[in-house]
C-alpha positions, 0 to 999 in steps of 0.5 A: 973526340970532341970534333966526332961529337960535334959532326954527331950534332951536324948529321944528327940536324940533317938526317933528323933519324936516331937510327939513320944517323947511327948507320951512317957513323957506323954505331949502335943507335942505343950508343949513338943516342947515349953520346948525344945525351952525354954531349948534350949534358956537357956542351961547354966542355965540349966547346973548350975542347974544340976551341983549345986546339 
């Protein structure tokens, strides 16, 4: 899960669209801006997750 949430970031950055970027990975925008909030709130946890595989 964390690896989706950081190509979230990644696509997010280049596309620079809400809504485009939730198209393109095939979700809500409402649920796509929800994990980028959640994302944002915690990027510590989310780094750990990446680094401890």
């Amino acid at each position: 899960m964390a690896i989706k949430w950081l190509e979230d970031f990644i696509t997010l950055s280049r596309v620079q669209s809400f809504s485009r970027v939730a198209e393109e990975r095939h979700v809500t925008q409402s649920a796509f801006s929800r994990r980028i909030r959640k994302t944002a709130e915690r990027p510590f946890v989310i780094f750990s997750k990446v680094v401890h595989r």
